[in-house]
C-alpha positions in Angstrom: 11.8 -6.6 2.3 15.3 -4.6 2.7 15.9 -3.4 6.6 15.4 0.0 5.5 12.2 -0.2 3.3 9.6 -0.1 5.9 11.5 3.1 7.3 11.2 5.1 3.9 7.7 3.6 3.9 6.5 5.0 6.8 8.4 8.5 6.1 6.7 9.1 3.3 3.2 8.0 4.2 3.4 9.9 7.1 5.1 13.0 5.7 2.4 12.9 2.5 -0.1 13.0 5.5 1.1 15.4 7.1 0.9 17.8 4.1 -2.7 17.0 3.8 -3.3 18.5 7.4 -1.5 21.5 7.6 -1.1 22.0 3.5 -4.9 21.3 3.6 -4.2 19.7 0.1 -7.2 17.1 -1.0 -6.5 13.6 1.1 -7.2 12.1 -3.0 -3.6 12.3 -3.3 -2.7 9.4 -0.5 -3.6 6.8 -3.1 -1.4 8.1 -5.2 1.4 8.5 -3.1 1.1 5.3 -1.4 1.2 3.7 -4.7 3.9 5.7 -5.6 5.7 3.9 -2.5 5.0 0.7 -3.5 6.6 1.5 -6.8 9.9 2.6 -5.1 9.3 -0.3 -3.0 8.9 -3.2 -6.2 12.0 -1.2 -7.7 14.1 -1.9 -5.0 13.0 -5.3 -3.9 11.8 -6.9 -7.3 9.1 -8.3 -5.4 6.1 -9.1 -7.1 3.1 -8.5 -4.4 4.8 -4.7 -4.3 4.4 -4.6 -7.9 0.3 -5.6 -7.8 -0.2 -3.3 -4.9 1.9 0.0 -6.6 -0.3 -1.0 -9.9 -3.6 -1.6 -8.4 -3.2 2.1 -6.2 -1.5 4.4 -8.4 -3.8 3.3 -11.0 -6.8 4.1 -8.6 -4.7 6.9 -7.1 -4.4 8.7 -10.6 -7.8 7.9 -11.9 -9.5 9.4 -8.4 -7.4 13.0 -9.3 -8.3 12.9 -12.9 -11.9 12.7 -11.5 -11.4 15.3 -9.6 -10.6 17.4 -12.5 -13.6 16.5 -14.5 -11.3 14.5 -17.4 -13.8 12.1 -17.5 -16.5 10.6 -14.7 -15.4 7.3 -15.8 -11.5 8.4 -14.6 -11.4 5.7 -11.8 -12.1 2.8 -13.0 -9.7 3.7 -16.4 -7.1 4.5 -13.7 -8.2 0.8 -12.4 -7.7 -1.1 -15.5 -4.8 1.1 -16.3 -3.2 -0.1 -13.0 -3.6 -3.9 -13.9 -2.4 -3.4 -17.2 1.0 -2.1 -15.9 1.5 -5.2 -13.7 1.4 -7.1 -16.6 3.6 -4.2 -18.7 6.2 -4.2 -15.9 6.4 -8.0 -15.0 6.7 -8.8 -18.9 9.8 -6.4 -19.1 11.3 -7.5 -16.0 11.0 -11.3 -17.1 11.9 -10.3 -20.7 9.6 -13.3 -22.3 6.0 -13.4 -22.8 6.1 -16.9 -22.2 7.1 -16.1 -18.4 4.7 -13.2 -17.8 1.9 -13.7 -15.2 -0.7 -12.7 -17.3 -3.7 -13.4 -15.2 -4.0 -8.8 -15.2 -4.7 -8.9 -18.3 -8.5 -9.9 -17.1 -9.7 -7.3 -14.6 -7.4 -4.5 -16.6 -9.5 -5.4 -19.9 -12.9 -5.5 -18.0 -12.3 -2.3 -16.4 -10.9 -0.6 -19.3 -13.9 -1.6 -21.2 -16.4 -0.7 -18.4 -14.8 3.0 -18.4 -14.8 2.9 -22.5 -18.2 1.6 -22.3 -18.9 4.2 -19.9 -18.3 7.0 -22.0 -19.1 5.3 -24.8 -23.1 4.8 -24.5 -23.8 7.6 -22.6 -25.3 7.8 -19.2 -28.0 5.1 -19.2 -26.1 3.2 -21.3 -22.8 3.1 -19.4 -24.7 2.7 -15.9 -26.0 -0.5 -17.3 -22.6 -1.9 -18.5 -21.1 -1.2 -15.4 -24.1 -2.9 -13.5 -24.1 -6.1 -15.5 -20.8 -7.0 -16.1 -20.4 -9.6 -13.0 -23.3 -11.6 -14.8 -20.4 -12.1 -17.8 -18.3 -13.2 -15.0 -20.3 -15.9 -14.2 -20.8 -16.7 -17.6 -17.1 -16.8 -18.3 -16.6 -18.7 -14.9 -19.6 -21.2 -15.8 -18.2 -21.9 -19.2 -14.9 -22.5 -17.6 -15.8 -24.8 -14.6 -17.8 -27.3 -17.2 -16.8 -27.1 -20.2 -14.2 -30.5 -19.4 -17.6 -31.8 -17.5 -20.1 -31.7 -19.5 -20.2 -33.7 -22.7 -22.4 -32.4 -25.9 
C-alpha cells in the first residue's frame, strides 16, 4: 500500500463517522463509504484484496440503503451478489482477457443473485425456503466435486 493510503483511509472513515454523530445521519451508510475507500484504495494501488473488499462492502453497503428504502426486502443480498459480480467485472477489464480473469466470484455473486431473485420471485414462504436451503446445494456441488475423480461408476 502507497505511504499515504492508510492516511486518506483513516480521514475518511473517521470523518464519515463523524457525520453520523453530530449529522445524526443513519450509521447504514459506513458500509458504503468504507467500500467506497477501498475502491479509491484498489484504484490507486491495483491491488486485488482492495478490489474483493471495495466489491464485497459497497455491494452490501448499497443493498443495506436500498433496504432501507423499501426497494425490495431482498436489497442486501442483491447488493451482495452484485458486489461479487463486480470483482469479476473490474478484474476482467483490468486484465483485458477472459482467460486471465479470476473467476472464482462468479459463484457466491450467482448464488446470491439468485437467492434475492428467488426471493422475490416465490413470494414470502417460498423465498424464505430458497434462502434456507441453499447450503444443502453447496454440499451437493462440493460432494460432486470432491468424488467425482474417486469414485468409479
Amino acid at each position: 500500500m502507497s505511504g499515504w493510503l492508510p492516511g486518506v483511509i483513516l480521514i475518511v472513515i473517521g470523518a464519515t463517522l463523524f457525520a453520523i454523530q453530530w449529522l445524526h445521519l443513519d450509521a447504514d451508510v459506513i458500509v458504503l463509504v468504507i467500500g467506497l475507500v477501498f475502491v479509491a484504495a484498489y484504484a490507486a494501488t491495483r491491488r486485488y484484496g482492495l478490489l474483493i473488499a471495495a466489491g464485497i462492502l459497497t455491494g452490501l453497503g448499497a443493498g443495506i440503503i436500498l433496504q432501507d428504502f423499501a426497494v425490495t426486502r431482498e436489497a442486501v443480498v442483491l447488493g451482495l451478489g452484485m458486489g461479487f459480480l463486480a470483482i469479476y467485472g473490474v478484474d476482467l477489464a483490468a486484465r483485458r482477457s477472459p482467460q486471465r480473469a479470476r473467476w472464482w466470484p462468479l459463484i457466491p455473486g450467482a448464488i446470491f443473485t439468485i437467492i434475492a431473485g428467488a426471493g422475490g420471485a416465490f413470494g414470502d414462504e417460498g423465498g424464505r425456503t430458497i434462502q434456507q436451503a441453499w447450503p444443502i446445494i453447496l454440499v451437493v456441488i462440493g460432494a460432486w466435486l470432491f468424488l467425482r475423480d474417486r469414485v468409479s461408476v
